[in-house]
N, C-alpha and C positions, 0 to 999 in steps of 0.2 A: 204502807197504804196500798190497798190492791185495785181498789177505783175509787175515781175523786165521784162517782156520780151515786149517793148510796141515798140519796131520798126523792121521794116521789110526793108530790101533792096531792090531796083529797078534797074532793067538794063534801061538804056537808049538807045532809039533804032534810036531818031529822031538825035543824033551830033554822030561826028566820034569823037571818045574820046579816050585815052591813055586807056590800057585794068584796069589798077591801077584806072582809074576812072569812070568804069563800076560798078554800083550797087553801089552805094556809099551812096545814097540820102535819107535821114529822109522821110517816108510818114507822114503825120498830124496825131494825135492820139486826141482824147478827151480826160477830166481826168476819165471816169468808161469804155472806151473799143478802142481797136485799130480802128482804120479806115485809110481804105488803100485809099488813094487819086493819085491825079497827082504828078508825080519828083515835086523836092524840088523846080526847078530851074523854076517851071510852077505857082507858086504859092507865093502869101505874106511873105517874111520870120518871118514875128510877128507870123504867126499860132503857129508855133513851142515854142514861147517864148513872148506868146499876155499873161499868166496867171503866177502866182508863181507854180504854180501845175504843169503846164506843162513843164516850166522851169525845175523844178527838173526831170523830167521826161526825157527831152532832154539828162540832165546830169546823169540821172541815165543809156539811152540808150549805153553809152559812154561804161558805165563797161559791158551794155549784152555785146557789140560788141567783146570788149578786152578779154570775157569768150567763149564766140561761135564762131562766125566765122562764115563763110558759103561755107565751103570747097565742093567745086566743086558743087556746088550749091544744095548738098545733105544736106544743113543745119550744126548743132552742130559739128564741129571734137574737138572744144577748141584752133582753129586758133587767135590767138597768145598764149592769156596769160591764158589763161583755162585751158589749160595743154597741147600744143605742145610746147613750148619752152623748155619746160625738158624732153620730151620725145625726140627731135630734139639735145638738147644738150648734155643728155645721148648718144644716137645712134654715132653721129658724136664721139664719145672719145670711150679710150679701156678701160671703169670701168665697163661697162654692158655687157651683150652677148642679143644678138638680137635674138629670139628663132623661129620666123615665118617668112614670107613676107611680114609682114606689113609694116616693117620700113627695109628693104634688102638693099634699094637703098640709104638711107640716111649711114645706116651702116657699107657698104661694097665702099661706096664709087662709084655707078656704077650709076647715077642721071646724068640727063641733062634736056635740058633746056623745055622738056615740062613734065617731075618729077612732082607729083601731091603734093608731100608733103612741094619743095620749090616752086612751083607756086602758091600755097595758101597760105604759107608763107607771102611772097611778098605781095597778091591781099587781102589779109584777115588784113595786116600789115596797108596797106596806106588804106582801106577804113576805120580802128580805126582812122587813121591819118585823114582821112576826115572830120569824126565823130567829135573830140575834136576843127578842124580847123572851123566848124561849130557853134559850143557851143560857141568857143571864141568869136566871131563876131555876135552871136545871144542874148547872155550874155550880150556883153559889150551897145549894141543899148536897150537892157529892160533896163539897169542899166541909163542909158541916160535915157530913158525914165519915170523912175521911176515905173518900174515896181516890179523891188526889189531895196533894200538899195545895196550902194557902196560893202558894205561891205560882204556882201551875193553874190554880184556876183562877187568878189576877190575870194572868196575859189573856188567858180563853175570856172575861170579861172585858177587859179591854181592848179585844180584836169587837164582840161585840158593841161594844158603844163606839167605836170608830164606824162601822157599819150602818150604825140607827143616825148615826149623826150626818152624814155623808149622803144616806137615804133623805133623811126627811131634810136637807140641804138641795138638795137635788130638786123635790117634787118643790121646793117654794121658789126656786126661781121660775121654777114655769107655771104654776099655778097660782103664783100671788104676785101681788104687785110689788118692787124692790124696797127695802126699809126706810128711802129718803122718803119716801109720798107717806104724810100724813104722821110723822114720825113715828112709823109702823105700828098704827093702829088700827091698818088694814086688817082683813083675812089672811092669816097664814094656811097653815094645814094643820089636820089633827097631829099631836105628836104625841104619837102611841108609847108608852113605858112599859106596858102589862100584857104579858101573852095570853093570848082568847087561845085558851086549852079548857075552858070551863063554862057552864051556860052564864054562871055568875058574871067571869069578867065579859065574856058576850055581851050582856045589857050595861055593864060598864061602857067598854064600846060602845053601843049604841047611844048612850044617852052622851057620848062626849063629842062638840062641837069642834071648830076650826079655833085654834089657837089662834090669836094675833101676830103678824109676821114679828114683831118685837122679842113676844114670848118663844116662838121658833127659837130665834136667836139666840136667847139667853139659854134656852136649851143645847141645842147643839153644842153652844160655846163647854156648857158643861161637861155634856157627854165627852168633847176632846177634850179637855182638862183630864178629866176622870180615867180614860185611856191615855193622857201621856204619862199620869202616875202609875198604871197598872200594868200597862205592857213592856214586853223586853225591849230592849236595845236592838237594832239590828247584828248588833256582835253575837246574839246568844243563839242567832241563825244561823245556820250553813247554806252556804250555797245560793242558788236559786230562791230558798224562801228568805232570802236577804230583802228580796224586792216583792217576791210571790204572796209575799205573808205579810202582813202588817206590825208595825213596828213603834215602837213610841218616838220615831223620828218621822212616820207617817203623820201622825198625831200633831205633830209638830208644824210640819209642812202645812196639813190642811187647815190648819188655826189661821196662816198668815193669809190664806185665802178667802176664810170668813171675814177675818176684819178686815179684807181688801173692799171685799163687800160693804161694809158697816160704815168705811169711811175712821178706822181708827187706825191713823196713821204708826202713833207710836207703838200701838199694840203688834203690825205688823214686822216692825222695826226690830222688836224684843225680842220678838216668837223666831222669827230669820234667823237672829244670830248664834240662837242658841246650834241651829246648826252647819256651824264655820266650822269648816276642816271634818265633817262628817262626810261629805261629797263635795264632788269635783265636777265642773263641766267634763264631758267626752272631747279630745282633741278634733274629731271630727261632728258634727251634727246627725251624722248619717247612725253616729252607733248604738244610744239609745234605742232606736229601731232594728238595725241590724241584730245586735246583739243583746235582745231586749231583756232576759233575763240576768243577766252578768256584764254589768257595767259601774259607769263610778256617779251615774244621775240620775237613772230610774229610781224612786226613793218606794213606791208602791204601784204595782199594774197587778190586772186582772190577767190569771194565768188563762191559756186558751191551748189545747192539745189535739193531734190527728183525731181522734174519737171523740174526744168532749168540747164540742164546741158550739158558737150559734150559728153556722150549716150555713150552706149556700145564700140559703135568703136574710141573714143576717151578719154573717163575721165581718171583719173590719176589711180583711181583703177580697173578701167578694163583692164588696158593692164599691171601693175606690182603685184597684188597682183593673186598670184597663183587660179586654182578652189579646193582649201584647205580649206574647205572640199567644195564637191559640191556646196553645198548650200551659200558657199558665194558668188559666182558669178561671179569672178573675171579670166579674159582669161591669165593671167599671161605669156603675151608675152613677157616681156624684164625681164633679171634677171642682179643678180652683177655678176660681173667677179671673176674668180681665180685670173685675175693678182693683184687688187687689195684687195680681199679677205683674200690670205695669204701671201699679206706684213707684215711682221713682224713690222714695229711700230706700227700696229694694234693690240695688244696686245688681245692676246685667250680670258682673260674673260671681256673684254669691253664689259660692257652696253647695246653696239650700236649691238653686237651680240645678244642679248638676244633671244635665240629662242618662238616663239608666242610673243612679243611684237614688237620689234624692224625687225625681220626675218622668216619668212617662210621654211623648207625645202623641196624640193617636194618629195614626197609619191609614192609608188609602181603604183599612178594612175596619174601620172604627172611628169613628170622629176625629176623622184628620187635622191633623193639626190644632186639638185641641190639649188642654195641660192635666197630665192627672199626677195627682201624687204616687210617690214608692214608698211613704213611708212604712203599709203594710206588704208586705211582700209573699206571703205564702198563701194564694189559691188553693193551690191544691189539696194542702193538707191543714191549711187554717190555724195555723198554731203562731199568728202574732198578738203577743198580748197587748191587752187595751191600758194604756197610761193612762193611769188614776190624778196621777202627781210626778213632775219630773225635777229638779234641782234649776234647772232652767226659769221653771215659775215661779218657786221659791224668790228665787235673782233678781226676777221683773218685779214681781210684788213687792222687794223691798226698794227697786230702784226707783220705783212708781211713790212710795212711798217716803222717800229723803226727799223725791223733785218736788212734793207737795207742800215737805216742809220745807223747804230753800235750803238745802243739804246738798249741793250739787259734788261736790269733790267724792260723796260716797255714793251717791246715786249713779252718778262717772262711772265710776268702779264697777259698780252691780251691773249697770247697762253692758258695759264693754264684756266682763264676763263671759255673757252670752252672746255677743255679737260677733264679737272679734274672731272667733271660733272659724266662723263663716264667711268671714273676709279673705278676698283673692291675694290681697299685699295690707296687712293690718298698720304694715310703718305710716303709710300714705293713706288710707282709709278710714282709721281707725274714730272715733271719735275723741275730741281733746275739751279742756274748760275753753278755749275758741269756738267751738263751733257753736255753743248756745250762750246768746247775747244775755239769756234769760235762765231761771229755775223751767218758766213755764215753757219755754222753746226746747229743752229738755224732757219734760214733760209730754209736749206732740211726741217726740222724738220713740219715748217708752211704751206707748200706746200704739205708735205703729210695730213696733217691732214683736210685741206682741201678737200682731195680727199675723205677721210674718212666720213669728217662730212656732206658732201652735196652730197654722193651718192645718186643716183634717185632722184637730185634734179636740174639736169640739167644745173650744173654750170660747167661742167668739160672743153665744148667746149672751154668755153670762155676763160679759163686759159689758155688750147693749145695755142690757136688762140695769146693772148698776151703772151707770151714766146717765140715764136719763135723770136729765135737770142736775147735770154735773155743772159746778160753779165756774168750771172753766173752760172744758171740752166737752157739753152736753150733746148727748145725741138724741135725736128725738123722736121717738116710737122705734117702728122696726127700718132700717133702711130700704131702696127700691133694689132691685136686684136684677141678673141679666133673666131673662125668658127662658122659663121654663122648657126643657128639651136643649136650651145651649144651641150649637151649631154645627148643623148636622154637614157643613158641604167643606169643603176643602179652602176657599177664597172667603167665606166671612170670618172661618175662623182664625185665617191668616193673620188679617186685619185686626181683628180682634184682640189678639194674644200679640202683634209689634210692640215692642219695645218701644224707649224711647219720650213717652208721653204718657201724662194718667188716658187714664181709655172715657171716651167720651163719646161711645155709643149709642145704641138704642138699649131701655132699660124695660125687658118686657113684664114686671111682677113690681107693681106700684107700690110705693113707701105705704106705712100705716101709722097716723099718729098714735101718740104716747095715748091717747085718753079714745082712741079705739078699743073696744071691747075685747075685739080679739088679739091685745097686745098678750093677754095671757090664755091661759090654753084653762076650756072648762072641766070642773067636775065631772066624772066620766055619768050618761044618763041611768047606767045602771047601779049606780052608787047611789045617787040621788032616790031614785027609786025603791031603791030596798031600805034606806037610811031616813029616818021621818028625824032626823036632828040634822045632818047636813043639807037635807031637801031645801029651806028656805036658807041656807048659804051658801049655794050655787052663784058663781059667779057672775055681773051683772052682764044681762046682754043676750047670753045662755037661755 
């Protein structure tokens, strides 16, 4: 493979097209150099899938898409899976403090619908979506053709529907309301199957509405279903694309997360086990990050390289890893919160504190004494990838899942797992069937440690977002959060980040109830606009 970057996006200027399928369209590439030709929809579709070379090439375009984006048509932000969905799902929840403008409006809750960060959301979301709806249907006619074996273009479909399902999973939790309200017979989002390579399926698109978040559901579920039967093993990988590449134990993973979502206890319980003894915790916490491609729990992350990346204004380490010292690079725009910093189940000499490994403090030249994480560590040359799915959440989700059902001896288990890891003396620390009088004191227990172990990892959203009008630990709308900008002088943020006590500050970015308009993020206006069938199912409020 001589560059991961071999497609370039096209606006189409001759159809009036849904704004979501604006720029969507593969140009032709040879296999030693790009070449920019006529829209997809003007040309042969074998160009794209006439060689085995270029086949791979289609399907390797799949992951640039998923890592860049082409936010506001300024190129790289990391629109979706690059690194805006953790930094989008940090901002939305109160474990981070948002220290600039950059993310103000996703943060502070003040975003509508021409918001640059959810309009490319959206437009960066479905043209992946395009992308994988392409491959399927370009895949399956070589595979026909014999162009490659059955079996070669099984995994290439199954990388895609991992992709379309993980997409259109992605835009419903922030775009629709979660599947307990109304038992998902809300608005979900459209859930595109057919690639608009043609004017025909064009007005297909056009004429097709927002699915119900229910039907979402039943979709996705299939799409991974369908890709854990179709793709390899991660054994039939080497190396790096063990984790780089999607797997049918990706497939796997992400099931147990969907029906964390759904509330279907046992379904997550099934999906988990199937992979016992495929991965391991890391002995340290620190080495999924350190050593992000070659490890025993990265299960799937978005690869991210010195050349291909989403650039200063977007990679993972340029906007959380502090400029501690100058010279690493890093704009260190979003840091951890006090609220979750001095919770007390977080225990002062965890691990996951470890200052220079795991944390940052900032310095008399940067927000002194405030906390950022390490979990991304390369400024300079931007090559941390973005965790998709780690083994860790796998653990939680299924331990989440025994304390629901009164399963504590194996929910025990799963917890400690991943805890223990992290512990200063685990003989003394550890958790035992003592320490919860109850399933449900267990339970708090899983929920925070969650908060803990996937800080700046952009899973927080999604927990809100599914808790609301949870039957035992409900949360309700979005939480208040510290003030925006954090704290810029040396003595509040002292106070602030003490140990010792939950932190019971000043909370400058007010809660928003659950049945706040803006609990979810609208329709972008240029969608609406170009689109006369999602026009009148723009979100209320909007």
């Amino acid at each position: 493979m001589k560059n991961k970057n071999k497609f370039k996006s096209f606006s189409i200027t001759k159809l009036v097209i849904p704004f979501a399928m604006v720029s969507l369209l593969f140009t032709s590439c040879s296999e030693e150099s790009v070449i920019e030709l006529v829209p997809f929809n003007s040309i042969s579709e074998n160009v794209a899938f006439q060689t085995p070379a270029l086949i791979d090439l289609s399907v390797t375009g799949m992951y640039n898409a998923a890592e860049l984006g082409n936010y506001n048509g300024a190129g790289a932000r990391g629109y979706i899976f690059g690194s805006a969905f953790i930094q989008q799902g940090d901002n939305r929840g109160e474990d981070v403090v948002n220290l600039a403008a950059f993310y103000q409006l996703t943060y502070t809750g003040t975003y509508d619908a021409t918001s640059a960060n959810n309009v490319y959301y959206w437009a960066d979301g479905y043209r992946l979506i395009n992308r994988t709806n392409i491959v399927i249907d370009g895949v399956t006619k070589a595979a026909a053709d014999g162009v490659i074996s059955q079996e070669l273009a099984n995994d290439y479909i199954g990388q895609a529907k991992f992709f379309r399902a993980i997409t259109h999973n992605e835009l419903l939790i922030h775009f629709a309301r979660p599947l307990q309200d109304n038992n998902g017979a809300n608005l979900g989002v459209p859930y595109r199957e057919i690639p608009y390579t043609t004017p025909a399926n064009i007005e297909l698109g056009l004429a097709q509405g927002r699915n119900s978040v229910a039907d979402c559901y039943t979709k996705i579920l299939q799409d991974l279903d369908d890709a854990e039967e179709l793709l390899y093993s991660k054994t039939k990988r080497a190396g790096a694309a063990q984790i780089e590449r999607i797997s049918k134990e990706a497939a796997i993973a992400y099931k147990t997360r969907v029906y964390l979502s759904m509330r279907r206890w046992d379904k997550v319980i099934s999906e988990g086990v199937k992979l016992d003894g495929k991965y391991t915790m890391t002995a340290n916490p620190d080495t999924p990050f350190a050593s992000n491609n070659s490890n025993s729990e990265s299960i799937f992350s978005i690869a991210n390289g010195a050349t291909n990346n989403p650039g200063v204004n977007g990679s993972l380490p340029s906007m959380y890893h502090p400029p501690i010292p100058a010279a690493a690079n890093g704009r260190g725009l979003i840091a951890i919160s006090p609220i979750i910093w001095r919770d007390p189940t977080w225990l002062s000499d965890d691990k996951r504190r470890a200052e220079g490994v795991m944390v940052i403090t900032g310095n008399s030249a940067y927000y002194p004494n405030t906390k950022f994480t390490k979990k991304y560590k390369d400024a300079v040359n931007k090559t941390d990838a973005a965790p998709i799915i780690r083994y860790a959440e796998v653990a939680l989700n299924m331990a989440e899942a025994y304390a629901r059902t009164n399963d504590v001896v194996n929910g025990l288990a799963r917890l400690n797992s991943v805890r223990n890891r992290s512990l200063a003396n685990p003989g003394t620390q550890a958790y035992t069937a003592a320490t919860f009088a109850t399933n449900i004191d267990m339970l708090s227990a899983v929920l925070k440690e969650r908060r803990i172990e996937f800080i700046c990892e952009g899973r927080r959203w999604a927990d809100i977002s599914r808790l609301q009008s949870d039957p035992i630990f409900p949360i309700a709308g979005i939480p208040a959060k510290i003030a925006n900008a954090g704290f810029a002088t040396a003595a509040p943020a002292l106070a602030a980040y003490a140990l010792g006590s939950p932190y019971a500050g000043a909370l400058g970015v007010d809660a928003f109830t659950y049945d706040n308009f803006k609990f979810i993020w609208p329709l972008p206006q240029l969608e609406v606009d170009a689109n006369p069938t999602l026009r009148p199912q723009q979100n209320p409020g909007y």
